[in-house]
C-alpha positions as CSV (number, residue, x, y, z in Angstrom):
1,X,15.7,10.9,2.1
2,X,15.1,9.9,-1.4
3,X,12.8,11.3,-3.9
4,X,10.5,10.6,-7.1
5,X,10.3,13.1,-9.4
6,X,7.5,14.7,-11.6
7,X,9.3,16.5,-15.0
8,X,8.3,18.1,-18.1
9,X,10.6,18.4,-21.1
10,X,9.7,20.4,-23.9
11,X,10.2,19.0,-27.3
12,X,11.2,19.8,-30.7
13,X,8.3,20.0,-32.3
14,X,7.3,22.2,-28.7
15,X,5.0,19.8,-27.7
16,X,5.3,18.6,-23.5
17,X,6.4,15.4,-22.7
18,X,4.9,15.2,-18.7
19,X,6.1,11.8,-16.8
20,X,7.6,10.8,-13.8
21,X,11.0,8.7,-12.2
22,X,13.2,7.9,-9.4
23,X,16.7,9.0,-10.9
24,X,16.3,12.4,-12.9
25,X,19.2,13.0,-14.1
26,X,19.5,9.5,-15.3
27,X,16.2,9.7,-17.1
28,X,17.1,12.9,-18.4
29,X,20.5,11.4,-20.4
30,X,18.0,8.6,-21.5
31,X,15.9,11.1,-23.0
32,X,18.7,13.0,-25.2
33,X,20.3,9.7,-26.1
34,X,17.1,8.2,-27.4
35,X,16.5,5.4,-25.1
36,X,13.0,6.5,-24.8
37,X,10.8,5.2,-27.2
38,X,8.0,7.8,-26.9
39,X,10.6,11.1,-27.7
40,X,13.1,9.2,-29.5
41,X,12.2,10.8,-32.8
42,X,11.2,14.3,-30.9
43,X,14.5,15.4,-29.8
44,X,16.2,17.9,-28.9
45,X,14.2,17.6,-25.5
46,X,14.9,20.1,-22.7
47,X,14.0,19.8,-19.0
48,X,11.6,23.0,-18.4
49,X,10.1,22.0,-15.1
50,X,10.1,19.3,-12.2
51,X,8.8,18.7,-8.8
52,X,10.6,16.3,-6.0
53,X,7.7,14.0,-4.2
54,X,8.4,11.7,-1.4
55,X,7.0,8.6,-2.4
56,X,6.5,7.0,-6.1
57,X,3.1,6.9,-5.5
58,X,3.1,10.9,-4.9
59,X,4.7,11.4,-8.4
60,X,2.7,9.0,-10.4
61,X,-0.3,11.0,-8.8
62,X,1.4,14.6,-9.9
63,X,2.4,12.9,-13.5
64,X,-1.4,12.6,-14.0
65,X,-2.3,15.7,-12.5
66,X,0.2,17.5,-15.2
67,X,-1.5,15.6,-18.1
68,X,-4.9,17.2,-17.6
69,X,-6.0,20.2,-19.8
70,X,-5.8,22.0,-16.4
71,X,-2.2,20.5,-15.8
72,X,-1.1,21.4,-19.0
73,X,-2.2,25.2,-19.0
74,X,-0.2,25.5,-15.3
75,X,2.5,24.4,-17.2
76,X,2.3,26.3,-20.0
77,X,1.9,29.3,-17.4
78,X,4.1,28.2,-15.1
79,X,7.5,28.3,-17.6
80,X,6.4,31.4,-19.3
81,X,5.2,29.0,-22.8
């Protein structure tokens, strides 16, 4: 079965950067080696939280979910930040 995946990293400046992929790990590495545009000049990032879905389509729905103020503070509460 393969998955899509929902993640938060938590920034340098402590900020959260919410999005969503196929290949975590992958994405991950593309974070800390600044291949991301959007964190590039934000790192060290860390992975704090993610969530497996079974489709794309359920991850890009979670991804926006998470970026709601409501998302944000079940975060926030979530990780203990």
């Amino acid at each position: 079965m393969k998955f899509y995946y929902t993640y938060v990293l938590q920034l340098a400046n402590n900020d959260l950067y919410i999005g969503s992929c196929y290949d975590l790990k992958k994405r991950i590495i593309d974070h800390k080696s600044s291949r991301v545009k959007s964190t590039r000049n934000l790192r060290p990032v860390q992975l704090v939280y993610y969530e497996a879905c079974l489709s794309k389509y359920y991850a890009i729905k979670r991804e926006k979910q998470l970026k709601t103020g409501f998302g944000r503070g079940y975060i926030k509460k979530r990780v203990g930040l």
